[in-house]
DOMARBA-316388 format. One record per residue (C-alpha): residue in three letters; x, y, z. Coordinates in steps of 0.2 Angstrom, whole numbers, plus 5000, padded with zeros to 4 digits. Layout:
N
  aa   px   py   pz
 ALA    X    Y    Z
...
//
This chain:
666
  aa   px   py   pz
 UNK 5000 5000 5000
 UNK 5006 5017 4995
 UNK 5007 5032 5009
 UNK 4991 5043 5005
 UNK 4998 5058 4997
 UNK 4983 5069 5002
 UNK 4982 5065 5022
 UNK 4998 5062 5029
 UNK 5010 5071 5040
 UNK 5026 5069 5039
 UNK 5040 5076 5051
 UNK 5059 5075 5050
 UNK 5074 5080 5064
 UNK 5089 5081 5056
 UNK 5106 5084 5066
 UNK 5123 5090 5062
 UNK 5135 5089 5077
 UNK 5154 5097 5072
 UNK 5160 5107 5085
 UNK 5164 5094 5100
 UNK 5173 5101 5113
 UNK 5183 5087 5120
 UNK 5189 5078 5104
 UNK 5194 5086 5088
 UNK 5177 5093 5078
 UNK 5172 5086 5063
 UNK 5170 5094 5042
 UNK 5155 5090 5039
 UNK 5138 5085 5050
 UNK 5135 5106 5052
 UNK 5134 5105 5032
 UNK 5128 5088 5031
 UNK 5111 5094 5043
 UNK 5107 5112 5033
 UNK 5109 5103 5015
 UNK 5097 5087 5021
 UNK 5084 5099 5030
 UNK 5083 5109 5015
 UNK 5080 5092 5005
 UNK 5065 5086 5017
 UNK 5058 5106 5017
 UNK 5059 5102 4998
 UNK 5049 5085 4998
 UNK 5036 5093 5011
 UNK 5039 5088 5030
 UNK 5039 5099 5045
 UNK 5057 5099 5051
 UNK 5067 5101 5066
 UNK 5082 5106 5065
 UNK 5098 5105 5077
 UNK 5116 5110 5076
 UNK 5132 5105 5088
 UNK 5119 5100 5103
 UNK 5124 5097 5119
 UNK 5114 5083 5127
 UNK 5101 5094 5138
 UNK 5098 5104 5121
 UNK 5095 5087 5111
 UNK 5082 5083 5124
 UNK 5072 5098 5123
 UNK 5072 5095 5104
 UNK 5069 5078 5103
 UNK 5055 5081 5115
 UNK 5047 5096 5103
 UNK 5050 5084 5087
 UNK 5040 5069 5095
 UNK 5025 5080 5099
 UNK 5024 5087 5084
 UNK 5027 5068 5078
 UNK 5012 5061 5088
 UNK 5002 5053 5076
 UNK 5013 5056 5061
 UNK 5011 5045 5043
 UNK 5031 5046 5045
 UNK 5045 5053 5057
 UNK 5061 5052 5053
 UNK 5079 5055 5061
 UNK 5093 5059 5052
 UNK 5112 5061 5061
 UNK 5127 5068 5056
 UNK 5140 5067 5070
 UNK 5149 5054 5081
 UNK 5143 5039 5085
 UNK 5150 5022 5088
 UNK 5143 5006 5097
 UNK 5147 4998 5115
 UNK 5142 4980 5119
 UNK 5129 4980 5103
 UNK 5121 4996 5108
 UNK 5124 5011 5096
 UNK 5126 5028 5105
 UNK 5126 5046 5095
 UNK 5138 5059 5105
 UNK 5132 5077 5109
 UNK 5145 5090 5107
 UNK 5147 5092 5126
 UNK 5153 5074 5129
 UNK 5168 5068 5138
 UNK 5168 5051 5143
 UNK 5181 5052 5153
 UNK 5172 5039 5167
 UNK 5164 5023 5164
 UNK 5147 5029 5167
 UNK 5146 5045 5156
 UNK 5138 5032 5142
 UNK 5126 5033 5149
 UNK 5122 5051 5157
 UNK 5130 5059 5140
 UNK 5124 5050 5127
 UNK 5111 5045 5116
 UNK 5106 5028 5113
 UNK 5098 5024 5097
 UNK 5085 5011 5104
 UNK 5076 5022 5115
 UNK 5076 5036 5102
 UNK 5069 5020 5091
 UNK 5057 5014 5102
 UNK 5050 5033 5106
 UNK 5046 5033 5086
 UNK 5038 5016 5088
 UNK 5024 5025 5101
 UNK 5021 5040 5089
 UNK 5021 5036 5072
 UNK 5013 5026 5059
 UNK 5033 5023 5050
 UNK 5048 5026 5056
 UNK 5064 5031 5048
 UNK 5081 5032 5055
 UNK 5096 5035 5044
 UNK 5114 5037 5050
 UNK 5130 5046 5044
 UNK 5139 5042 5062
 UNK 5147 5028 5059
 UNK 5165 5034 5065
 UNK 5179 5027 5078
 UNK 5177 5030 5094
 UNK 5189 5045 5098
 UNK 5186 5045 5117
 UNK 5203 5038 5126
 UNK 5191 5028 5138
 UNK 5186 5011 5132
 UNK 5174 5002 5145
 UNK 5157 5010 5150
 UNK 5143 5005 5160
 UNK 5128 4997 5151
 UNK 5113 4990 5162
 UNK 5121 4979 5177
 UNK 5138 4978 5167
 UNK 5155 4985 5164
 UNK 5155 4984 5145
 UNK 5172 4987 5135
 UNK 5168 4993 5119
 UNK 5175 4985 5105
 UNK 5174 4984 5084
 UNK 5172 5000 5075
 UNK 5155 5007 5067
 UNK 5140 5005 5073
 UNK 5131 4990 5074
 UNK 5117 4981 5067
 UNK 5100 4987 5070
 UNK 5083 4978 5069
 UNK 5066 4990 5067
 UNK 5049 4983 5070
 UNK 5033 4983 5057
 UNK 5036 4997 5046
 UNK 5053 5002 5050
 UNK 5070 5007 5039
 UNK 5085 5012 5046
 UNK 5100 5016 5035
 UNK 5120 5017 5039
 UNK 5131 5026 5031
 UNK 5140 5012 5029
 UNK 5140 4993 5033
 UNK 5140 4987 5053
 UNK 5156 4987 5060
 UNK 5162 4998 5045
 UNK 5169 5016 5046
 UNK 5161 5032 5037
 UNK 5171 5044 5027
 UNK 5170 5063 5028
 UNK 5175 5064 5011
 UNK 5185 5079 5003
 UNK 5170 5090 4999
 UNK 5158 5103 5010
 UNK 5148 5087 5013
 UNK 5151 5071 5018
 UNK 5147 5056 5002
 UNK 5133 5048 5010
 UNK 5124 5066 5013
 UNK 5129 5072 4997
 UNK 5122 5057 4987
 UNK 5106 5057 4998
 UNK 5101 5075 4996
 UNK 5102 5074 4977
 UNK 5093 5055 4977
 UNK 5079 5062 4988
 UNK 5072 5074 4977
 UNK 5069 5063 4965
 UNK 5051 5063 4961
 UNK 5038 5048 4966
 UNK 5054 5037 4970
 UNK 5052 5026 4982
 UNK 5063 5026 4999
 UNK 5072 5006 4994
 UNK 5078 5014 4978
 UNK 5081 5032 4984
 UNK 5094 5020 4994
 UNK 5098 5011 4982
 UNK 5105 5023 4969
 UNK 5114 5031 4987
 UNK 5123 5016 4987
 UNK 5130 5014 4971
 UNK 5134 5035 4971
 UNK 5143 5032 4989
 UNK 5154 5016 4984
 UNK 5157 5026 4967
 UNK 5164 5041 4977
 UNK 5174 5031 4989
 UNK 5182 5017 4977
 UNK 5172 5003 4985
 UNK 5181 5007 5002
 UNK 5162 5012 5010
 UNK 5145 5004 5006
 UNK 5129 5012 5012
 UNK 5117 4997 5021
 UNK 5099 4997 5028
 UNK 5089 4986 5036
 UNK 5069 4986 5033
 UNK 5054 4979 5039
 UNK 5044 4992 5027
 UNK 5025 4987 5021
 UNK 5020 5001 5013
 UNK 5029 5012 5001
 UNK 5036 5027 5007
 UNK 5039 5040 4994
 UNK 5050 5057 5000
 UNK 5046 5068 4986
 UNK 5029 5070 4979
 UNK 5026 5079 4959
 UNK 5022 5096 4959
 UNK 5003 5102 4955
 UNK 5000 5098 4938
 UNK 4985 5108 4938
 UNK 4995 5124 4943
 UNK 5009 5120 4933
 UNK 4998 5117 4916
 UNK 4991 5134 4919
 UNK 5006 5142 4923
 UNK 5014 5135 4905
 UNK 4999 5140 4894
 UNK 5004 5150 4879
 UNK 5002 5168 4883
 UNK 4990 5169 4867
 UNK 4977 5160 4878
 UNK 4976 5171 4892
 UNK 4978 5189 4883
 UNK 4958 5192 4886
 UNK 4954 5202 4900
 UNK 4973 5206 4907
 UNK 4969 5223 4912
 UNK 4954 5216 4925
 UNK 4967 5202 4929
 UNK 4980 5215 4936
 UNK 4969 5224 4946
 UNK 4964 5208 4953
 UNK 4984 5201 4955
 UNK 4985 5219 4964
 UNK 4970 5217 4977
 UNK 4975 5199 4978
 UNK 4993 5207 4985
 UNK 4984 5219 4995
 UNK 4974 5208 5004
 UNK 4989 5198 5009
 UNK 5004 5211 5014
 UNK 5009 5216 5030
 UNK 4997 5206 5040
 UNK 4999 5197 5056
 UNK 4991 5184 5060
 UNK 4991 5174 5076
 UNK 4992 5158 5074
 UNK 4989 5144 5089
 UNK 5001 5131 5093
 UNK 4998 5113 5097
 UNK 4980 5113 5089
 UNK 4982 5106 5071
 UNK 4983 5115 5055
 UNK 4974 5133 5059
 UNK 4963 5140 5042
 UNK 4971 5159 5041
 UNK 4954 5164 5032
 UNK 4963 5177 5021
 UNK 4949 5182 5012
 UNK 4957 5184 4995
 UNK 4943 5192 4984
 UNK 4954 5187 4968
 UNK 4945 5168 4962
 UNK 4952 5170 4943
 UNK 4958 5152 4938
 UNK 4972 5161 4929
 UNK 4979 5170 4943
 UNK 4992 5160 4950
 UNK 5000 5162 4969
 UNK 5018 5155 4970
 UNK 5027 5152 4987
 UNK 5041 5165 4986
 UNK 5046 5163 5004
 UNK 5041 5145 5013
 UNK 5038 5150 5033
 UNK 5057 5145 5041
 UNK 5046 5133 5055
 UNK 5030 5126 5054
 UNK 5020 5117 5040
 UNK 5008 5126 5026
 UNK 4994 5114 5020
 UNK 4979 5115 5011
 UNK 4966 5103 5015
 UNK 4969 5090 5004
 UNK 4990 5092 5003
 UNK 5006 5098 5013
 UNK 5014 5111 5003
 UNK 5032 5114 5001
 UNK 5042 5128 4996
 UNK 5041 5123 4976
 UNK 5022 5125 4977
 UNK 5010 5134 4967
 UNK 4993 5138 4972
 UNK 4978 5143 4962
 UNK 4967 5158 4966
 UNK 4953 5149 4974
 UNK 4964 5137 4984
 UNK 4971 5153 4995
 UNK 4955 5155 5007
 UNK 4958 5137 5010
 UNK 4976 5137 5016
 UNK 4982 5133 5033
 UNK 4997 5135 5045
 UNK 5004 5124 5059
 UNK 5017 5131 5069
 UNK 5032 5121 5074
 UNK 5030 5118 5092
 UNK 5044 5125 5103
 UNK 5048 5139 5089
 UNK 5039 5158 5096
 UNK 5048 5166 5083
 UNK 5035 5175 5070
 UNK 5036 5164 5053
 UNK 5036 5175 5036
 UNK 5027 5169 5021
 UNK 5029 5177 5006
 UNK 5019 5175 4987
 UNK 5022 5181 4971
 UNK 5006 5182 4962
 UNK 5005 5183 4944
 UNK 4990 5183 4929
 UNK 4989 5190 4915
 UNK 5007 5200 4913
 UNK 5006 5206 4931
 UNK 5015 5200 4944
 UNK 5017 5207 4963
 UNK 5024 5198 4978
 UNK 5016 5200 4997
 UNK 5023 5197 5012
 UNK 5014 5192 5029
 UNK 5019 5184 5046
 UNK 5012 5169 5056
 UNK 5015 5173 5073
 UNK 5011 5156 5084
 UNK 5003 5161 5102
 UNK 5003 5148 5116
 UNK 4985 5144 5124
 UNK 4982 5152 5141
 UNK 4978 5136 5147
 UNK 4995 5128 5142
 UNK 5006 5144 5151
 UNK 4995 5141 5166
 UNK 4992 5122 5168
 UNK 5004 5112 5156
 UNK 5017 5098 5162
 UNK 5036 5094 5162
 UNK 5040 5079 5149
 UNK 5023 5078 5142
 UNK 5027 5072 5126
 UNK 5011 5080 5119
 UNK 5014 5096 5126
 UNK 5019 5112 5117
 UNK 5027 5120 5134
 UNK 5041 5118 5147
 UNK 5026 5114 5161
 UNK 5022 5119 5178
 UNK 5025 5108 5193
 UNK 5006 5106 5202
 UNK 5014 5117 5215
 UNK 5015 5131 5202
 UNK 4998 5131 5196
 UNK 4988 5146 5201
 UNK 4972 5155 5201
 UNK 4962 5155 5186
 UNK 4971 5140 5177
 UNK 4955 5130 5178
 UNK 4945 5145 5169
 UNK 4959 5149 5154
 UNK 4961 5127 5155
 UNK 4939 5126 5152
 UNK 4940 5141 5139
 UNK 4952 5130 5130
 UNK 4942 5114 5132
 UNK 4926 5123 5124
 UNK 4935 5129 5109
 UNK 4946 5115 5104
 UNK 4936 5099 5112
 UNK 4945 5088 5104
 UNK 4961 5092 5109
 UNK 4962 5080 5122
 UNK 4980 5087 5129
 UNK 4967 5099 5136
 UNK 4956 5092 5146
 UNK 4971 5085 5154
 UNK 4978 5102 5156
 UNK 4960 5107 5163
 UNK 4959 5091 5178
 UNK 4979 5095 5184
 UNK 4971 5113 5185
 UNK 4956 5105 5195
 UNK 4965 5095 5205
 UNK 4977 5109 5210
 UNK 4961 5117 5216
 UNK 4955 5104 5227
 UNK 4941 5098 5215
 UNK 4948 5081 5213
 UNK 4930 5072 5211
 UNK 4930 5086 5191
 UNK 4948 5083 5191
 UNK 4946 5064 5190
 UNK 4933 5066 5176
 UNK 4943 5077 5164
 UNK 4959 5068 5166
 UNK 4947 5051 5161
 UNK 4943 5061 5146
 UNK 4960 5067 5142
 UNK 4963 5048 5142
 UNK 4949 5042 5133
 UNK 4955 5055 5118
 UNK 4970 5048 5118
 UNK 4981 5058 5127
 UNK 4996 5047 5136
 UNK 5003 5057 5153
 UNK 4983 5056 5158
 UNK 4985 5038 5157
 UNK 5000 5038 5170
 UNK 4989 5051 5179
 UNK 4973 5037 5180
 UNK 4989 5025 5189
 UNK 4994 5038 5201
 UNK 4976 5042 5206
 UNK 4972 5024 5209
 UNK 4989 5021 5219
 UNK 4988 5034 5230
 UNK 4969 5034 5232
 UNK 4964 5050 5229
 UNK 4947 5051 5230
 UNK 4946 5033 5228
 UNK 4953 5017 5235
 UNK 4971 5013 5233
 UNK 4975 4999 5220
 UNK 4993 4995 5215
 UNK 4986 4982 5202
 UNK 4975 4993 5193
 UNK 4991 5007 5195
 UNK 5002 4995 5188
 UNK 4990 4993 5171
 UNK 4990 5010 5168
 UNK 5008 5011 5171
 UNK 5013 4999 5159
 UNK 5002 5004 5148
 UNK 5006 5024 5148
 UNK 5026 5016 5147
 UNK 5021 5007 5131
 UNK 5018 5024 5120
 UNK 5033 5031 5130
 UNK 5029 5042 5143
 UNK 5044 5046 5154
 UNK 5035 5049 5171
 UNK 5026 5031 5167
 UNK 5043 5024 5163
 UNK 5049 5027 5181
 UNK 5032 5024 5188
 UNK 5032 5006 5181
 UNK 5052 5005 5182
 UNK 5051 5005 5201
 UNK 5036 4993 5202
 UNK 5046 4983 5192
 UNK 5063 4983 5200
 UNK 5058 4982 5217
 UNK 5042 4969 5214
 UNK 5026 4981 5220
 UNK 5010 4973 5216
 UNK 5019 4964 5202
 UNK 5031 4948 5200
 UNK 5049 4958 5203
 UNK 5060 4960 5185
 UNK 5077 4969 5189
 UNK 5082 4968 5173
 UNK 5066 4979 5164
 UNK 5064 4987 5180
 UNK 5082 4995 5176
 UNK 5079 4998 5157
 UNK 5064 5008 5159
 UNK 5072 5019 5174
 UNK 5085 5022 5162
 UNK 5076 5026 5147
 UNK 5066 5038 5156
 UNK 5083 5046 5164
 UNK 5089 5048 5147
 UNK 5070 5058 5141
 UNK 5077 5069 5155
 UNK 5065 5064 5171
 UNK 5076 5068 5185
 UNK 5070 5058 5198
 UNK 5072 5043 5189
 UNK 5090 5050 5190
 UNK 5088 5051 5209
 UNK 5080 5033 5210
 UNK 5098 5026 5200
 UNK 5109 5036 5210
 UNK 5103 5027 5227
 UNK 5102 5013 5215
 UNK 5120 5011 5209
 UNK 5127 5019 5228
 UNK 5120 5002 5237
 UNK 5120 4991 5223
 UNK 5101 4985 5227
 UNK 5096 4967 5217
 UNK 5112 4960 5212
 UNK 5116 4977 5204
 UNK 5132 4980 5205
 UNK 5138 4996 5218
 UNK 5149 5011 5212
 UNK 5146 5027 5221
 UNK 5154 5036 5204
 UNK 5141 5030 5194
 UNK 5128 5035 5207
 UNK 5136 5052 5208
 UNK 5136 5055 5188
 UNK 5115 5051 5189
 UNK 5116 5066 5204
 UNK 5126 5076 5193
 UNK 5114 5075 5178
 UNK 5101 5080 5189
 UNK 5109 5094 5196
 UNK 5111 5101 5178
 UNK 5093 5099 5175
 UNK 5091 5110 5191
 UNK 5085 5096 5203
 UNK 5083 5099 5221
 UNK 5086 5083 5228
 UNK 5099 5078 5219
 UNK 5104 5096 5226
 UNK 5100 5090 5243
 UNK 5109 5073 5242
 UNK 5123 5082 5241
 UNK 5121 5094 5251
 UNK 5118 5109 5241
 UNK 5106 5124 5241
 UNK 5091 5123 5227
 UNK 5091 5134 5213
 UNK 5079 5146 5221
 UNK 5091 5152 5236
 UNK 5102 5166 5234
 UNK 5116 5164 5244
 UNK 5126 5180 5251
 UNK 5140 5182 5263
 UNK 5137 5193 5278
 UNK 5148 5195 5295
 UNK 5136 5191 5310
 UNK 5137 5202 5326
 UNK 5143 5191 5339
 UNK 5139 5193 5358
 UNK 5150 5202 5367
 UNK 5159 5191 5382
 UNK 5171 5196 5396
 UNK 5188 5186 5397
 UNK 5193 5187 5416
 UNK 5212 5183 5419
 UNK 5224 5189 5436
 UNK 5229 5206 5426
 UNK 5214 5212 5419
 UNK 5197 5213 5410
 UNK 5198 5211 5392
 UNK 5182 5217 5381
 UNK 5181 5208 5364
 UNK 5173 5221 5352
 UNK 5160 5219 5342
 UNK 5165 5215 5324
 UNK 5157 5227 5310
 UNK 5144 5221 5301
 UNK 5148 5221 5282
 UNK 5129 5214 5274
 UNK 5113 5210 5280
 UNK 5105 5193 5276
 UNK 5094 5192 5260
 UNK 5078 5184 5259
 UNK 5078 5170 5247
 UNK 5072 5173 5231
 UNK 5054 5166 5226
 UNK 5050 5155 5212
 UNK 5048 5163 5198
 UNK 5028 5162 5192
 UNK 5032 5160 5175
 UNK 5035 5144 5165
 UNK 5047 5134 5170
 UNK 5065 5123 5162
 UNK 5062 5108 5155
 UNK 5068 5099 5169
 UNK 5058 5082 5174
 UNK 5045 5080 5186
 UNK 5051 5081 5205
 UNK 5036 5072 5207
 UNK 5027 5082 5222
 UNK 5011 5081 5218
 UNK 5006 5090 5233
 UNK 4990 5090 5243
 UNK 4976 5099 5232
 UNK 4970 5117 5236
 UNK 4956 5117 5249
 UNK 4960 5101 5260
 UNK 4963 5084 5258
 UNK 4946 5076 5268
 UNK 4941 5068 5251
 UNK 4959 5063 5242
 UNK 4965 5048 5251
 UNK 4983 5057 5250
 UNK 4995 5063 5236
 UNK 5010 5060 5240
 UNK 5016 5058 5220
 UNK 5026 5046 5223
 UNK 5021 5036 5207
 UNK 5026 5053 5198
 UNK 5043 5054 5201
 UNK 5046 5055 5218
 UNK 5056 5046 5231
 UNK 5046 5045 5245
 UNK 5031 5034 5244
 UNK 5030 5014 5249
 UNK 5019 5011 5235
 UNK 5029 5013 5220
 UNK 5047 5005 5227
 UNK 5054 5022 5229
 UNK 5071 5024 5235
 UNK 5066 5036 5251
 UNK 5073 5047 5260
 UNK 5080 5060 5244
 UNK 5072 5076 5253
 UNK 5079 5076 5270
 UNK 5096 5086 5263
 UNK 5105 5070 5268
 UNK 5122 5067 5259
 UNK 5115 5048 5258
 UNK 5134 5044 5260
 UNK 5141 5054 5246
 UNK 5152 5063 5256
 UNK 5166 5049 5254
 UNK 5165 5053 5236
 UNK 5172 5070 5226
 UNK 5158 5079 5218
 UNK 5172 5089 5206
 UNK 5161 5104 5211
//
């Protein structure tokens, strides 16, 4: 079956990492990742893209892309960069690595798999194609993997299998090293920006003529590989709009009648469009722009002269690209996504042209964030659109902007989810439980989770870890990082479910690595006590503290000792009492020292959206009592603290949790 060219959404993130800080930077990935972006924008797709990340910047990223993916026809990843493989597991490097110690694998890395596994919940098919198949240039050599101390060996990457619907493409064969070749862009890049625009080729022989360019190119000495499990044909770039184009090629002889009405329509047409502003929300689908062109000649044609930088233009039946012409009457119907995680205005520009007259026009899409979201949205929700608010944060009149939003866009279920964490963080817990059941039933996945912390901690119900556990696993299925840890604890320490150390493990560190940093915490004390046969290292444990301190966690902060991120720390001489030393000669006054400062109250939380930085899993009791809420301690959200989820206790208490045996290098 072929991929319906008139319904489908397709989204791309393509990265180019150089400029690494710790090893010598490489020619190429920057140039690799603008040259393939500009291929995709070419054949269609929304895409992301990302130059020399660091690892906390690849998160937030990758975290935008798959929300925009949710639900996609087709997501694809392409990399350009260092990457190599350890024990059978392929890792791609941000720019900020140094894995000087064995557990910075894990901590500073990316492992193909759980980026894999993350398209797997989203999308329909998934592509991953791979110009990182380079020598491991770090000095160290053994890292940790799981529950062992793996040394890496072979060069390349290695062999990857997909599931249903799945391609993934190497620069060259496992075990094999990649060239950078001697132009501006590597061979496989090259060869695969010039084969992808090929028109209605499909993706197995858009490969295959890569190949035979690549091994051209480098005298045999590299060969291109993929494996697929592909069903349907997927086919990167679509032909153009006949119908436009026929018009557009027309002899001038047929459209000579009436060219004087035509140019004043090509000018109104212009006028209508320039200079105007629209607002465009984000996170709600494809918005109609209702221009209101008053030009519906079939000779007057509109050509993108400036594709919006972010975000995707579509008319209802097809996703435009930058080489697409519209016809007059097509333009009232054309609509604008922006790109989620992009508040930059996006400028559109059309040259509109009949009968001898052409004029271009210029406008800008502005995207605009829903009150609702700015007032009630949540960390790691992989279909959000914002950085999030703990429940703590959520204020007054989140439940009104959150019930606004529910009216007009009632099938936006990431709404009504937004609309029950509002409820709930007003006490109303019986409303709250209903909207986050909606939110479920729509399909949105962190409500899931939330369904398994309510019926864990028995708010407003009574407690069931079974019935917790089933939405855990389930919510953990399609990805969700708070669900992960949730159902990662129940799992490594057997709550109300057959104990499995092994997955318990995995899906703590797949959500550490989408950035949920108590699922840091939860390893660090982990990996310091070596709990179910795992093995103890107090290093590792600390590099899960330090990740979590750089994503501005406060236990992890506390563990160690240190002040959280909201205290402003400032040195100041206290007076100190004044006391009499008697001795057989005299009296001797100690003076009061000077007093240089004054204490400063500690800054206060800032109102306004938050980092991207996890869940510190509070969940705190809601607004207006707890008589009806059985409790909510959060502990299935992230936290360390409750009995019911194997947590790993005692994170909050400031205690050093036997650290202090260990140098922080702070």
């Amino acid at each position: 079956m072929t991929m319906d060219a008139r319904a489908d959404r397709r989204v791309a993130l393509v990265i180019g990492n150089s400029e690494y800080r710790e090893i010598p930077a490489l020619k190429n990935p920057d140039k690799d990742a603008e040259d393939v972006s500009k291929t995709f924008r070419l054949a269609g797709f929304e895409v992301f893209t990302g130059k020399d990340l660091t690892r906390l910047q690849f998160e937030e990223q990758f975290r935008n892309y798959l929300a925009a993916a949710d639900g996609a026809d087709l997501a694809v990843v392409y990399y350009s960069g260092h990457g190599f493989q350890i024990g059978g597991e392929n890792f791609l490097i941000p720019v900020d690595a140094s894995l000087k110690d064995p557990a910075d694998m894990e901590v500073q890395a990316i492992k193909v798999n759980d980026v894999l596994q993350q398209l797997r919940s989203k999308s329909k098919i998934q592509v991953i194609i791979l110009d990182a198949c380079r020598n491991n240039p770090f000095p160290r050599k053994d890292y940790w993997l799981r529950d062992q101390l793996i040394v890496a060996g072979g060069t390349g990457l290695a062999q990857v299998t997909g599931s249903q619907n799945t391609l993934i493409a190497f620069a060259t064969e496992p075990g094999a090293v990649a060239y950078d070749g001697s132009g501006n862009l590597s061979p496989f890049s090259s060869a695969f920006s010039r084969r992808a625009l090929a028109p209605n080729q499909e993706i197995r022989s858009v490969m295959a003529a890569v190949r035979r360019d690549v091994v051209k190119a480098t005298n045999g000495k590299q060969v291109p590989w993929e494996n697929s499990s592909l069903i349907d044909d997927v086919v990167l770039m679509r032909g153009a709009n006949t119908e436009a184009q026929q018009v557009m090629a027309s002899p001038d002889g047929q459209r000579q009648q009436g060219l004087t009405e035509r140019g004043i329509r090509v000018a109104t047409a212009a006028k209508a469009i320039e200079d105007r502003d629209i607002s465009v929300p984000v996170g709600v689908g494809p918005v109609p722009l209702k221009l209101g062109l008053p030009a519906s000649d079939a000779s007057i044609i509109l050509k993108l002269a400036n594709y919006p930088a972010t975000g995707t233009l579509s008319l209802p039946d097809r996703v435009l690209s930058p080489q697409s012409d519209l016809m007059a009457a097509e333009v009232n119907d054309l609509r604008y996504e922006p790109q989620i995680g992009s508040a930059a205005p996006a400028e559109i520009g059309f040259q509109i042209g009949g009968g001898g007259t052409s004029k271009r026009a210029t406008m800008k899409l502005s995207p605009s964030v829903d009150p609702c979201d700015q007032a009630a949205g949540e960390p790691l929700d992989l279909q959000g659109v914002v950085p999030g608010r703990l429940p703590n944060e959520i204020g007054g009149g989140a439940v009104e902007a959150c019930a606004a939003a529910v009216d007009t866009y009632p099938d936006v279920a990431r709404f009504h989810y937004e609309l029950g964490r509002a409820l709930l963080a007003a006490g109303k817990v019986d409303e709250a439980r209903q909207a986050i059941q909606d939110a479920a039933d729509k399909g949105h996945i962190r409500a899931v989770f939330q369904l398994g912390y309510i019926a864990s901690s028995g708010l407003g119900t009574a407690m069931d870890t079974t019935k917790a556990n089933g939405f855990y696993s389930k919510a953990s299925d399609k990805g969700d990082p708070y669900a992960m840890a949730a159902w990662g604890r129940a799992l490594f320490n057997g709550i109300g479910v057959q104990r499995d150390t092994g997955k318990g493990l995995d899906l703590l560190l797949q959500a550490a690595a989408m950035g949920h940093v108590n699922a840091m915490t939860d390893l660090a004390m982990i990996f310091k006590e070596g709990r179910n046969s795992v093995p103890a290292d107090p290093a590792r444990a600390l590099a899960f503290l330090k990740a979590g301190i750089e994503r501005q966690n406060v236990h992890s902060m506390s563990i160690l000792g240190l002040a959280g991120r909201s205290t402003q720390t400032v040195a100041v001489c206290k007076p100190k009492i004044v006391r009499k030393i008697v001795t057989k000669i005299k009296v001797v006054r100690i003076p009061t020292p000077t007093v240089f400062g004054t204490p400063v109250k500690p800054i206060q939380n800032d109102t306004g959206p938050v980092p991207w930085r996890g869940s510190d899993g509070d969940h705190p009791e809601p607004k207006g009592g707890s008589s009806n809420s059985g409790g909510t301690s959060g502990s299935d959200s992230g936290s360390t603290s409750g009995s019911d989820t194997g947590s790993t206790g005692g994170l909050d208490t400031g205690s050093t949790g036997g650290f202090d045996s260990v140098s922080t290098g702070f």
